[in-house]
C-alpha positions in Angstrom: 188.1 100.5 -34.3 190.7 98.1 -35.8 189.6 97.0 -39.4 189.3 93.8 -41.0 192.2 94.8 -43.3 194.3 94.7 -40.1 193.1 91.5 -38.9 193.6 89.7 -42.0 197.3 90.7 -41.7 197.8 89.5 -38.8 196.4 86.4 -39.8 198.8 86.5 -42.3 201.8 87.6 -40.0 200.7 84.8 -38.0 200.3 82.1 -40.9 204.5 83.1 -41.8 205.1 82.6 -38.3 204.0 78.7 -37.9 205.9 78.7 -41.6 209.1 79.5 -40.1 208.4 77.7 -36.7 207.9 74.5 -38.9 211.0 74.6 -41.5 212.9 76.8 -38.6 212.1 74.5 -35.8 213.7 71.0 -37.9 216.6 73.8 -38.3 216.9 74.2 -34.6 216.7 70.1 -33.6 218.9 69.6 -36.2 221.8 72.7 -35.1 220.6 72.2 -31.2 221.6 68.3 -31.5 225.0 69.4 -33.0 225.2 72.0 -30.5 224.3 69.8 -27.5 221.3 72.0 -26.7 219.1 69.3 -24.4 216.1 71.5 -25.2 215.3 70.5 -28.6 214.6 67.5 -27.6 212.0 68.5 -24.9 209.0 66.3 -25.7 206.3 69.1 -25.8 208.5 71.0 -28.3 208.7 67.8 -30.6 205.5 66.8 -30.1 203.8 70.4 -31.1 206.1 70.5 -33.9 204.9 66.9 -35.1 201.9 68.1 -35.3 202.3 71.1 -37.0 203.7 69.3 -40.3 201.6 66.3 -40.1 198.6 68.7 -39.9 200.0 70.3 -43.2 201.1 67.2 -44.6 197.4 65.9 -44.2 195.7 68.9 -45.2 197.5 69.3 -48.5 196.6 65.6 -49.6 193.0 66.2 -48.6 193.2 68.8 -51.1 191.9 70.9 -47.8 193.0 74.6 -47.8 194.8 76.1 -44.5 192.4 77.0 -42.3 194.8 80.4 -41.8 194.6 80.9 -45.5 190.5 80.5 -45.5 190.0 83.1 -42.3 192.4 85.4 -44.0 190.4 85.5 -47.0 187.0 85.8 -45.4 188.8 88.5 -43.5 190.3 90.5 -46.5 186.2 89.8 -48.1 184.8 91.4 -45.3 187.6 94.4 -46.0 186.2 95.2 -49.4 189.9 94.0 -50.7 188.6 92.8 -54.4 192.2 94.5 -55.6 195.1 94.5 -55.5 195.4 97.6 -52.7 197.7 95.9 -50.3 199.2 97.0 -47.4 203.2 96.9 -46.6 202.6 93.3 -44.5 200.6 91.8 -47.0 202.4 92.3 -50.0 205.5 90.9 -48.4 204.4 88.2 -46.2 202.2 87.4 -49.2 204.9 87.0 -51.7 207.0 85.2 -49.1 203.7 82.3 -47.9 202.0 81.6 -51.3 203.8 80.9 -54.5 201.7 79.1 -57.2 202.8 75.0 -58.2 200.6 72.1 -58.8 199.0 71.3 -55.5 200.7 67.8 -55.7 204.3 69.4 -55.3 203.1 71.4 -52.1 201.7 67.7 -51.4 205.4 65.5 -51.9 206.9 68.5 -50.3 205.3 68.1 -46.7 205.1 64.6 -46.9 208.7 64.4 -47.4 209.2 67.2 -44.7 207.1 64.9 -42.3 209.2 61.9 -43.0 212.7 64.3 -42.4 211.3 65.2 -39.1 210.1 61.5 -37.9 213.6 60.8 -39.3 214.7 63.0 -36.4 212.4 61.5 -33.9 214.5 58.2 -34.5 218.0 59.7 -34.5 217.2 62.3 -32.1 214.3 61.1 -29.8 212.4 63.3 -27.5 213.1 63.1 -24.1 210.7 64.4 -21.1 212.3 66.7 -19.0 
């Protein structure tokens, strides 16, 4: 029977992953444009990753935690993980998603990440395919 322990890290592994498809996916319309790579500007692509940083964006001036970071929590609860007995994937992914600043940096931070990938909407608009 798989454990909560294990759930919660893949929550975690999962949380890293929409991490690296937001900042990595503005990388890869940025570099595909350059590149002439018609597929970064595929409309479901831009569109999903729209939403992914305006979802953050909103959520971090609501004051609202990640859903991700609240079922991961619960998750790790229901584990009996009070300490600090973490596993290999935790302690890394962990280090790597949550670093402490005043929530209004995290805030300015996504907003201006929005605003840098609306900018590309402009300059490189989504086309259907």
């Amino acid at each position: 029977m798989l454990s909560y322990r294990f759930f919660a890290d893949a929550v975690l592994v999962v949380h890293l992953g929409v991490i690296v498809f937001v900042i990595g996916g503005l990388l890869l319309i940025l570099a595909g444009n350059a590149l002439r790579w018609r597929w970064v500007n595929g409309l479901w692509y831009r569109l999903v990753h729209l939403l992914a940083i305006a979802f953050v964006a909103i959520q971090a001036w609501l004051g609202a935690n990640c859903p991700l970071t609240t079922l991961e929590s619960w998750l790790r609860v229901r584990a009996g993980s009070a300490g600090y007995g973490k596993s290999f994937i935790e302690h890394w992914v962990q280090w790597l998603v949550y670093y402490e600043a005043p929530p209004w940096v995290f805030a300015l931070a996504y907003t201006l990440f929005a605003l840098l990938v609306l900018a590309c909407w402009w300059r490189f608009p989504p086309r259907r395919s």
